[in-house]
NUTI-148715 format. One line per 8 residues: number of its first residue (from 0); their letters; for each residue x, y, z of C-alpha. Coordinates in nm, 3 decimals. Last residue first. Layout:
<rs>
NUM) A) X Y Z; ... $
</rs>
This chain:
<rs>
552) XXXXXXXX) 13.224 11.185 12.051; 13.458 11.313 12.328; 13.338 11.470 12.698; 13.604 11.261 12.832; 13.416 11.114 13.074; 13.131 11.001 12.855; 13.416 10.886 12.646; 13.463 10.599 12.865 $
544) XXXXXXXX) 13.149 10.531 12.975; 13.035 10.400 12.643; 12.814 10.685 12.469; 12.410 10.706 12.456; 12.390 10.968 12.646; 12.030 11.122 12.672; 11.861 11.430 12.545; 11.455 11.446 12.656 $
536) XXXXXXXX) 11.469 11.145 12.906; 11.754 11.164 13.124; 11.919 11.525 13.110; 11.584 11.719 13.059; 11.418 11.495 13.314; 11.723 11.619 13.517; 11.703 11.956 13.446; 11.310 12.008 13.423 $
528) XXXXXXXX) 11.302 11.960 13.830; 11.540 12.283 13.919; 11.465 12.451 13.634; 11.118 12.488 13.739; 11.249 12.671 14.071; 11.491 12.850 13.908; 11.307 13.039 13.630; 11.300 12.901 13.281 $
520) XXXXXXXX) 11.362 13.200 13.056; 11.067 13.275 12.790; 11.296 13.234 12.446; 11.376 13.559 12.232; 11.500 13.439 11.859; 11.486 13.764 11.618; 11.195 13.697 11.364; 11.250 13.595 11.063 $
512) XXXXXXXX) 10.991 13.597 10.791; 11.080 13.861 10.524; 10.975 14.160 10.377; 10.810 14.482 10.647; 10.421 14.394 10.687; 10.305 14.738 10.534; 10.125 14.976 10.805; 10.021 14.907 11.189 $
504) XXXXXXXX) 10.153 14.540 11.328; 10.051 14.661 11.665; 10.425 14.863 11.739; 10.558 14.578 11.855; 10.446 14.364 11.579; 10.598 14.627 11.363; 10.926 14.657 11.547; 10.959 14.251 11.582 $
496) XXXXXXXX) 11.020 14.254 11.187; 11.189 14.550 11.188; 11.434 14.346 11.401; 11.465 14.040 11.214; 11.510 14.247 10.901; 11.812 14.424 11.027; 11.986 14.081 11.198; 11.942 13.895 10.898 $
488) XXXXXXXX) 12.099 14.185 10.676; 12.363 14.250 10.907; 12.495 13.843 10.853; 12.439 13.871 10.470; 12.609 14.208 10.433; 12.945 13.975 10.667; 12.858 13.668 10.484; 12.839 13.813 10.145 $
480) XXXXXXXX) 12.691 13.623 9.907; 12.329 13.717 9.980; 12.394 14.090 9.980; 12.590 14.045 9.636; 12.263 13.838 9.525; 12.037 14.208 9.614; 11.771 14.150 9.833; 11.404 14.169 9.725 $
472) XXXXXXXX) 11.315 13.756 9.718; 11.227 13.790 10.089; 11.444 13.686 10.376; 11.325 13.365 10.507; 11.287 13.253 10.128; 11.555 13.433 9.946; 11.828 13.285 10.272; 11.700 12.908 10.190 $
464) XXXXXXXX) 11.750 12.898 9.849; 12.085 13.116 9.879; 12.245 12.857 10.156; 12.142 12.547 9.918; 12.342 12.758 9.642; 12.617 12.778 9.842; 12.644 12.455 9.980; 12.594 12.269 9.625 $
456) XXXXXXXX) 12.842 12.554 9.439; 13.125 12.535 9.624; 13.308 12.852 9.728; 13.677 12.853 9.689; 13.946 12.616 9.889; 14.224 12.863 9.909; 14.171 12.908 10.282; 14.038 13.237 10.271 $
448) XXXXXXXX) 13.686 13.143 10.453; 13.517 13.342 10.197; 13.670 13.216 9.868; 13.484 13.298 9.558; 13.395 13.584 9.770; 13.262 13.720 9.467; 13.087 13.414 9.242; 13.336 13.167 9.109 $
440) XXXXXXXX) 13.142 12.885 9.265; 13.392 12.642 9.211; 13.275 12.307 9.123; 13.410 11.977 9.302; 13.053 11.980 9.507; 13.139 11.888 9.886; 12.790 11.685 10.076; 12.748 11.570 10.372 $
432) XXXXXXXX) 12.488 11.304 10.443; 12.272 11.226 10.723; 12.119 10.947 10.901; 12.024 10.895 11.273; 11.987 10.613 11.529; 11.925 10.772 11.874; 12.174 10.786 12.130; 12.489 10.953 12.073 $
424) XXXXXXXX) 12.481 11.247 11.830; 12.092 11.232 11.787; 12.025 11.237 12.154; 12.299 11.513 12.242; 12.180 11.778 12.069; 12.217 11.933 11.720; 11.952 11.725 11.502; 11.987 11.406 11.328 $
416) XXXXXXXX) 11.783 11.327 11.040; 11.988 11.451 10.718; 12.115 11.751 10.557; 12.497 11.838 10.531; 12.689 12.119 10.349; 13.085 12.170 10.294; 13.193 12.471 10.103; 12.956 12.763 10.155 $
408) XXXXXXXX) 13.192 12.852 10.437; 13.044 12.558 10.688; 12.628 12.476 10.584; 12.450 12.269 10.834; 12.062 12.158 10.766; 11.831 11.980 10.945; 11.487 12.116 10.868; 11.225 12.049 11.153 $
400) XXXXXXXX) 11.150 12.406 11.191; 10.777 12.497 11.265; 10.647 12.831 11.092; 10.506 13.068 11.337; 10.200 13.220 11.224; 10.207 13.599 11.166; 10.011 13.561 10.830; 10.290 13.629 10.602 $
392) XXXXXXXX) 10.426 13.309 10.769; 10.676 13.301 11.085; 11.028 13.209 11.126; 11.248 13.169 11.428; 11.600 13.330 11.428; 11.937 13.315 11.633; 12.221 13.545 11.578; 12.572 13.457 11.700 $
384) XXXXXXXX) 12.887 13.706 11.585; 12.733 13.967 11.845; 12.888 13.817 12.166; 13.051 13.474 11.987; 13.145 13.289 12.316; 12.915 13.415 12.529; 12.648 13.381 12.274; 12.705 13.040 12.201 $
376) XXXXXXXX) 12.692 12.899 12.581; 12.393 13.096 12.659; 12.232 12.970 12.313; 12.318 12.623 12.481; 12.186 12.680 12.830; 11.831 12.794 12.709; 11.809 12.544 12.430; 11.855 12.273 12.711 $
368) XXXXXXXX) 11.589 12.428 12.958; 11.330 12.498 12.672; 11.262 12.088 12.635; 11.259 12.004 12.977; 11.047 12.335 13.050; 10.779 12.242 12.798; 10.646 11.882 12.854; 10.528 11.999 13.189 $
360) XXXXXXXX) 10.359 12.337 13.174; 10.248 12.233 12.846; 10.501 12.322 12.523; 10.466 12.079 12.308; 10.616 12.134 11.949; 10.841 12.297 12.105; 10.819 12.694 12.027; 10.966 12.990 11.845 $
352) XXXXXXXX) 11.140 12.614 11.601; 11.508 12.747 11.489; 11.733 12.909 11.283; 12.110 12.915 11.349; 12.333 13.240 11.222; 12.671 13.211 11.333; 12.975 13.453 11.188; 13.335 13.349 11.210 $
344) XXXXXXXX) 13.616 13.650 11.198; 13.728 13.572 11.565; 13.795 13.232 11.544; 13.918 13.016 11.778; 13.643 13.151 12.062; 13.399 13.112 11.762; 13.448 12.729 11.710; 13.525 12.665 12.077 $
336) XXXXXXXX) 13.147 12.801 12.142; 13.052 12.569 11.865; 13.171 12.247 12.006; 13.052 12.359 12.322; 12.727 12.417 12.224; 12.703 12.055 12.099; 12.777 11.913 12.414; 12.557 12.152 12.635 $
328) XXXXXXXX) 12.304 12.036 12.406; 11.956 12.235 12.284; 11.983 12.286 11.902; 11.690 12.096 11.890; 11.472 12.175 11.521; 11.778 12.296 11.348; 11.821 12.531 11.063; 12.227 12.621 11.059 $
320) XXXXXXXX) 12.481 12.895 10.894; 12.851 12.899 10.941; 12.986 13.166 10.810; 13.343 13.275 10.793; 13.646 13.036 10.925; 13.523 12.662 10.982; 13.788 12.425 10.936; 13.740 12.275 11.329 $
312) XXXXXXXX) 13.344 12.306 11.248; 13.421 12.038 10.980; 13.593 11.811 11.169; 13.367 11.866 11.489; 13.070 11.811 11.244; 13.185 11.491 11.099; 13.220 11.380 11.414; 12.921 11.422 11.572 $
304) XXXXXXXX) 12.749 11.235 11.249; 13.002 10.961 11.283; 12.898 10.855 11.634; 12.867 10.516 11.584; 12.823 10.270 11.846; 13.020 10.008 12.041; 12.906 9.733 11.899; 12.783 9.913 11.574 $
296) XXXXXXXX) 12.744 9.657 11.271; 12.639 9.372 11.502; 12.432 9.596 11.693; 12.471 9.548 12.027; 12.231 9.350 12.262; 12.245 9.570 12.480; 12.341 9.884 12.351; 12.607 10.167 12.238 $
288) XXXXXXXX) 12.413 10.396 12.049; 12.405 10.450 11.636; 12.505 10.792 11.515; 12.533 10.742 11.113; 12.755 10.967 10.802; 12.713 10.912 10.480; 12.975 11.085 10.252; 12.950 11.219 9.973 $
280) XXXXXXXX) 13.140 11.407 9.648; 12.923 11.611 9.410; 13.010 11.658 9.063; 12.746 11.416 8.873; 12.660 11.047 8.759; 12.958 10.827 8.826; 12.822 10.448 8.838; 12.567 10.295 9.073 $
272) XXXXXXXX) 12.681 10.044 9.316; 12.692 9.706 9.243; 12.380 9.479 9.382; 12.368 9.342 9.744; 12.205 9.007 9.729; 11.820 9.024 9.763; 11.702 9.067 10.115; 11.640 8.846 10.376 $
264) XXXXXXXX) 11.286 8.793 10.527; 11.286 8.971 10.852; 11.211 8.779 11.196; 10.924 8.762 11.387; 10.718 8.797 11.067; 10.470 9.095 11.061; 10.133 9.139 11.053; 10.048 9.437 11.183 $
256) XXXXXXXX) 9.872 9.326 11.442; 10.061 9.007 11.537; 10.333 9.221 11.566; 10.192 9.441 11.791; 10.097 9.136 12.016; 10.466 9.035 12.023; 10.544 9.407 12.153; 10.292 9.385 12.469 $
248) XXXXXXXX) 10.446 8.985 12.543; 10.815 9.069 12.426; 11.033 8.808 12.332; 11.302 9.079 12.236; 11.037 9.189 12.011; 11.264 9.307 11.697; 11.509 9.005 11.706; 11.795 9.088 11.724 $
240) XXXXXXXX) 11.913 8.910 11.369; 12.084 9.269 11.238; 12.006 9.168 10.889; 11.772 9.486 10.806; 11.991 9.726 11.029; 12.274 9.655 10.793; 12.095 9.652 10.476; 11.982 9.991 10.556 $
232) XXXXXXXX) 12.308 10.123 10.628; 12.452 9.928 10.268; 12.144 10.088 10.096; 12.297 10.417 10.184; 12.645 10.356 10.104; 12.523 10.225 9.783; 12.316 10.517 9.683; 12.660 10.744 9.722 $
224) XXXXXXXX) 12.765 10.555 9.378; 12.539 10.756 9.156; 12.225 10.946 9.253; 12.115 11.101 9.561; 11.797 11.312 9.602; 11.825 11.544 9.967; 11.511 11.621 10.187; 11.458 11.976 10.410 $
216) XXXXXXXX) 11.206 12.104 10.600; 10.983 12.356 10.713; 10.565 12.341 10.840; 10.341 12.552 10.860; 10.117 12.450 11.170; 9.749 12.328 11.049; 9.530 12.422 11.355; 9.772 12.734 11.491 $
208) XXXXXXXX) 10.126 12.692 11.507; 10.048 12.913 11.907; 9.876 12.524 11.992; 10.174 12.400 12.032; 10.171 12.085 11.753; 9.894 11.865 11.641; 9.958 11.688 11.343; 9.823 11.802 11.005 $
200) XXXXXXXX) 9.643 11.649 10.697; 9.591 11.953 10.448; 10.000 12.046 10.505; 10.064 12.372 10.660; 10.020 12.689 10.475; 10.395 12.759 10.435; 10.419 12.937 10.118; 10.688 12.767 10.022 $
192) XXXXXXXX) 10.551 12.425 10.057; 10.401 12.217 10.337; 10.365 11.805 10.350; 10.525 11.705 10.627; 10.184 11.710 10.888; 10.088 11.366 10.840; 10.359 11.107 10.775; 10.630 11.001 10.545 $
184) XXXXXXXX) 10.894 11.151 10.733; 11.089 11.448 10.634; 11.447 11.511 10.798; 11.693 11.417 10.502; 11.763 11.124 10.287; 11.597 11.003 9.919; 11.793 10.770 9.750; 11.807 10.663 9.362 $
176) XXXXXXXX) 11.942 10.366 9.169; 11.911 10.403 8.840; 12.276 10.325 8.692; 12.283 9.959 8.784; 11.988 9.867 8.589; 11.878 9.533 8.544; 11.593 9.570 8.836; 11.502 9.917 8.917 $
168) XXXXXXXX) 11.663 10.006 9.289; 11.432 10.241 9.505; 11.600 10.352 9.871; 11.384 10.611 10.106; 11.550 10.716 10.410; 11.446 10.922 10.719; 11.671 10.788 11.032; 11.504 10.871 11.381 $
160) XXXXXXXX) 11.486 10.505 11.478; 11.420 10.571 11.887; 11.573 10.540 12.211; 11.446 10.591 12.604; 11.618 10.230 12.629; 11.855 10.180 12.333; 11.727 10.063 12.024; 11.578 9.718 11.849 $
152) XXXXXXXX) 11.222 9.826 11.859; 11.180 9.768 11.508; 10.820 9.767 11.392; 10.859 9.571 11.012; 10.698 9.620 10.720; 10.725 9.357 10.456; 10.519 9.372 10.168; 10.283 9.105 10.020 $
144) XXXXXXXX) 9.946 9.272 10.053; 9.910 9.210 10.404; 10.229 9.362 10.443; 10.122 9.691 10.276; 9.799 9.660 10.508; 9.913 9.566 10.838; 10.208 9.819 10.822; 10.047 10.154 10.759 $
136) XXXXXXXX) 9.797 10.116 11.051; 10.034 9.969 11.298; 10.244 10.266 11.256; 9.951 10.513 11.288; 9.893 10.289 11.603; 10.251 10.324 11.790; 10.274 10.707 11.659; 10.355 10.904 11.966 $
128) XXXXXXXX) 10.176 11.119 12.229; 10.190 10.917 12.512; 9.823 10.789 12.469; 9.916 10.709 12.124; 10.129 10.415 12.259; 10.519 10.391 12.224; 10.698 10.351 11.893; 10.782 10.041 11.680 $
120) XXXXXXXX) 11.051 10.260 11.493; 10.988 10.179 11.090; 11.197 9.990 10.917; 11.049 9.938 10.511; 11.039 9.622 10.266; 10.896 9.663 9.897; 11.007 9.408 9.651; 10.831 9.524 9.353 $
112) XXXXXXXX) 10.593 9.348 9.085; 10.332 9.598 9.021; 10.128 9.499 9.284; 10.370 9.560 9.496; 10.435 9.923 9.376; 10.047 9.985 9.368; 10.066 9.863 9.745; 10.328 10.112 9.805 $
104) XXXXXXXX) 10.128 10.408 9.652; 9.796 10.301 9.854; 10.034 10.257 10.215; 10.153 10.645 10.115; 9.807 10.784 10.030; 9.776 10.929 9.683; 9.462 10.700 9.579; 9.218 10.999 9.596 $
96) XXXXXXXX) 9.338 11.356 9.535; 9.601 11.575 9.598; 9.976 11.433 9.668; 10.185 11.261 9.872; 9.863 11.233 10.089; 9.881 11.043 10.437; 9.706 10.762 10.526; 9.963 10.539 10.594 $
88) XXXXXXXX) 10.111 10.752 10.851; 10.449 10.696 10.909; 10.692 10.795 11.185; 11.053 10.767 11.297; 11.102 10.630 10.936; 11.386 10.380 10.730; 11.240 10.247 10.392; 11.378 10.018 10.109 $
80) XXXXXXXX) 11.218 9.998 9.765; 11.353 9.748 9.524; 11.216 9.688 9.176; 11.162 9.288 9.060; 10.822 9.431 8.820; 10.796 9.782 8.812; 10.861 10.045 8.954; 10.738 10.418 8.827 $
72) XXXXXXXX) 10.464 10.484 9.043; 10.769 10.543 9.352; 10.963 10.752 9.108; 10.718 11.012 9.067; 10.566 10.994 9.428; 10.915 11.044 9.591; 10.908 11.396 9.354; 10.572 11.500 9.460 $
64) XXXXXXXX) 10.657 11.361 9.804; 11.011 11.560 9.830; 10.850 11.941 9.650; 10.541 11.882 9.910; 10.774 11.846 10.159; 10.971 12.145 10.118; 11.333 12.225 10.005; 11.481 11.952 9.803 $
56) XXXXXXXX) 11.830 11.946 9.751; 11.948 11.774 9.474; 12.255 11.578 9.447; 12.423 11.360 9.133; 12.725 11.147 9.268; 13.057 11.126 9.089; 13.281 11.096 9.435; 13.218 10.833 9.713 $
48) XXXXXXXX) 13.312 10.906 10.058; 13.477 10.649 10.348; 13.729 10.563 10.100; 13.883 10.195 10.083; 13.957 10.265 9.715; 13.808 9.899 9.620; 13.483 9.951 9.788; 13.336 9.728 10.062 $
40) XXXXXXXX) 13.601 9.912 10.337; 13.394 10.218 10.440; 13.073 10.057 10.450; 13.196 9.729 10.636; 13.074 9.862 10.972; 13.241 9.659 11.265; 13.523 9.866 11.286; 13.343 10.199 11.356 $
32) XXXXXXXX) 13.527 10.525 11.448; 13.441 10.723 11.183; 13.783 10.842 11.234; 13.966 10.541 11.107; 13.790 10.532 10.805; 13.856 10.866 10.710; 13.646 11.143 10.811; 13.503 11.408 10.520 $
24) XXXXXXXX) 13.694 11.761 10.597; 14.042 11.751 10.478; 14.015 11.460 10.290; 13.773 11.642 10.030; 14.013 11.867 10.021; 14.291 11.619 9.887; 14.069 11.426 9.696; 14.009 11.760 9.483 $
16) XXXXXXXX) 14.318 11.823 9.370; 14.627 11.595 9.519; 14.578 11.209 9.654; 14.769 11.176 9.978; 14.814 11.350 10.315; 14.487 11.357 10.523; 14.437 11.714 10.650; 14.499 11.773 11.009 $
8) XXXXXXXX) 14.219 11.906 11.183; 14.172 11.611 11.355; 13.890 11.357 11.396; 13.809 11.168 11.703; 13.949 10.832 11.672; 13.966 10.735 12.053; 14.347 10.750 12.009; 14.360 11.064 11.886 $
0) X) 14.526 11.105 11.554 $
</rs>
């Protein structure tokens, strides 16, 4: 193993079956990479992935809050629910009507009788287009009501809390423990379906997404023991006694507003995890930066989530298929140009955002530069192998992608917060969870990367969902399962696509919503200032020095 504990393709040797694949592409302790996390070692088996855990993917926003709602109304009196958010708006809908608001559903929980605590990044000021007073907004009155919401600032400079977790525990019952982990916050502008409308209470994006941009995005529902390696992430950040000022003057009198303690209440003692519940096998995966003051759980950061990928990516044979909202790092896009360079069989298809979500003369060209290099990077490296998408609605509206999703040979899938760049690999705290269902998928190619491993049923049914809704519902399932028919039939209907708005959108609108991924090129002379803001403010390194230089996660 390398010394630095970056994962090798070299499968663990050890338990037989299914344990023995599983080993071959979830990290081991050692090459998380972490010794001051305790969320490998609190079990008995020492594994850093639990088996017997019940997953659902849940494609939309609307399809997450409905089902978040649900459970949510359902506490009652010594329940636990535990939040992690970039952003939250305490005003916004879960569902239609009057008294669906997010802070209105978490006071009902309090005054129901749960314990209802939540981490939310403090933010900068509205006037720099983020979320400091929405934030403000939805803590002051859940707290004010006896909740505890607290504006964590505790990050790296230029850093944020990008995890997206929701945690509910029902008192005197071990087995109903549920978590909710993916890339939706609990904000305006989430809450889309597949029709892709936009959500009644939108954010303002580019203004080509039109007044109410549609919105896509994923969310995962764990049950069994999985729930405990997620609650035992949140507990860590909850107990981390930084406090969340740092003595602050500006920060102290946010506090103050939102009426928060100056340090967190602690939280009831840890309860035993959830039993076996389903087929799928997990493993939660973090990127936490190195900092000052560290983390007490993270002193030198965790880069787990970039690790988990270069394991996986390093088994990766046939297909790999990704939706990413910043697939823009030279870091990244080397891992993936190796990928293809190795293999000469392997198929990408990544779908992405047409535009940022700000794309001003300024804010624009730091963001464009990044994706620009990568997808260079990629498509020297694969030629025609590489196909990149955006998506639009039947109404020729580009459909945001904030989705985080990364399927490898329909065996191993993972959905979370972090995205494929730099910030989220190294810098930013992020969340995610990979997933490896133990049942077969027996459908033809039971076993497309030919490894002997077969087709798993989780990735490759969360790769069908997806693929019937960007492509149309018309298309044959043999189409579908194929990666090679599947590949061509991306690249067909993105082009016919383009054809008829090229030729003035005359006659039928052809099936589908991808469009074939064609990015304005930066010239020179804006390149030559959006590369370093690019490189210091949009995706940072939040690595020690050392593996800086070695280019290693």
């Amino acid at each position: 193993m390398p010394s630095d504990g970056n994962p090798s393709d070299t499968p663990t040797p050890g338990p037989s079956g299914d344990d023995r694949i599983e080993a071959s592409w979830f990290l081991t302790p050692e090459e998380r990479g972490n010794p001051d996390t305790s969320i490998d070692t609190r079990r008995a088996d020492e594994r850093a992935w639990t088996a017997g855990n019940a997953v659902t993917a849940l494609i939309h926003g609307r399809t997450y809050f409905e089902r978040l709602l649900e459970r949510v109304e359902a506490m009652g009196p010594g329940d636990l629910l535990c939040f992690t958010d970039w952003r939250g708006d305490g005003d916004e809908r879960l569902a239609d009507g009057t008294g669906q608001d997010v802070a209105a559903i978490l006071i009902r929980a309090l005054r129901a009788g749960a314990d209802v605590r939540g981490l939310i990044w403090r933010s900068h000021a509205d006037s720099a287009s983020f979320s400091e007073h929405e934030h403000i907004e939805l803590a002051r009155p859940v707290n004010e009501a006896g909740g505890e919401i607290l504006l964590d600032e505790r990050v790296r400079r230029s850093g944020s809390h990008h995890q997206k977790v929701v945690i509910l525990h029902r008192a005197g019952s071990q087995d109903d423990g549920v978590a909710f982990v993916g890339g939706i916050d609990l904000c305006h502008g989430r809450r889309d379906d597949e029709r892709h409308a936009g959500d009644p209470q939108p954010i303002p994006l580019d203004r080509r997404y039109g007044p109410r941009p549609p919105w896509h995005d994923v969310q995962l529902e764990i049950r069994g023991p999985a729930v405990g390696d997620v609650m035992h992430s949140f507990r860590e950040r909850w107990e981390d006694p930084t406090p969340l000022d740092h003595r602050n003057p500006v920060t102290s009198r946010i506090k103050r507003a939102a009426r928060e303690p100056r340090r967190a209440t602690p939280l009831p003692p840890p309860w035993r995890d959830p039993p076996p519940i389903g087929p799928h096998s997990v493993q939660v995966l973090r990127t936490y930066p190195r900092k000052r003051p560290p983390y007490p759980f993270a002193s030198n950061g965790e880069r787990s989530i970039a690790r988990a990928y270069t394991k996986a990516l390093r088994r990766a044979r046939s297909l790999v298929y990704v939706e990413d909202q910043y697939l823009w790092s030279d870091d990244v896009a080397s891992v993936l140009a190796a990928t293809l360079r190795r293999e000469p069989d392997l198929r990408l298809i990544a779908v992405v955002p047409r535009f940022p979500d700000r794309d001003g003369p300024f804010t624009g060209p730091p963001y464009r530069i990044g994706r620009e290099r990568a997808l260079d990077r990629v498509f020297e490296a694969g030629g025609d192998r590489v196909a990149v998408f955006d998506l639009e609605n039947e109404e020729c509206t580009p459909i945001y992608v904030h989705a985080k999703v990364f399927i490898v040979d329909d065996v191993w899938a993972m959905v979370g917060s972090d995205n494929l760049n730099r910030r989220s690999w190294t810098h930013d705290s992020e969340l995610s969870c990979a997933v490896i269902d133990t049942r077969v998928d027996e459908r033809e190619p039971a076993d497309p990367a030919g490894r002997g491993e077969r087709a798993r049923v989780f990735a490759r049914d969360l790769r069908l969902r997806l693929w019937r809704e960007h492509l149309g519902d018309d298309l044959p399932e043999s189409v579908l399962l194929d990666p090679r028919e599947g590949f061509q039939e991306w690249v067909s209907r993105g082009r016919r696509l383009d054809e008829w708005h090229a030729d003035g959108r005359r006659g039928p609108r052809p099936p589908g919503r991808v469009r074939v991924h064609r990015p304005d090129r930066t010239s020179p002379g804006v390149a030559f200032w959006a590369t370093p803001l690019y490189r210091l403010l949009v995706d940072p390194d939040g690595r020690p020095g050392r593996l800086r230089r070695t280019k290693r996660f």
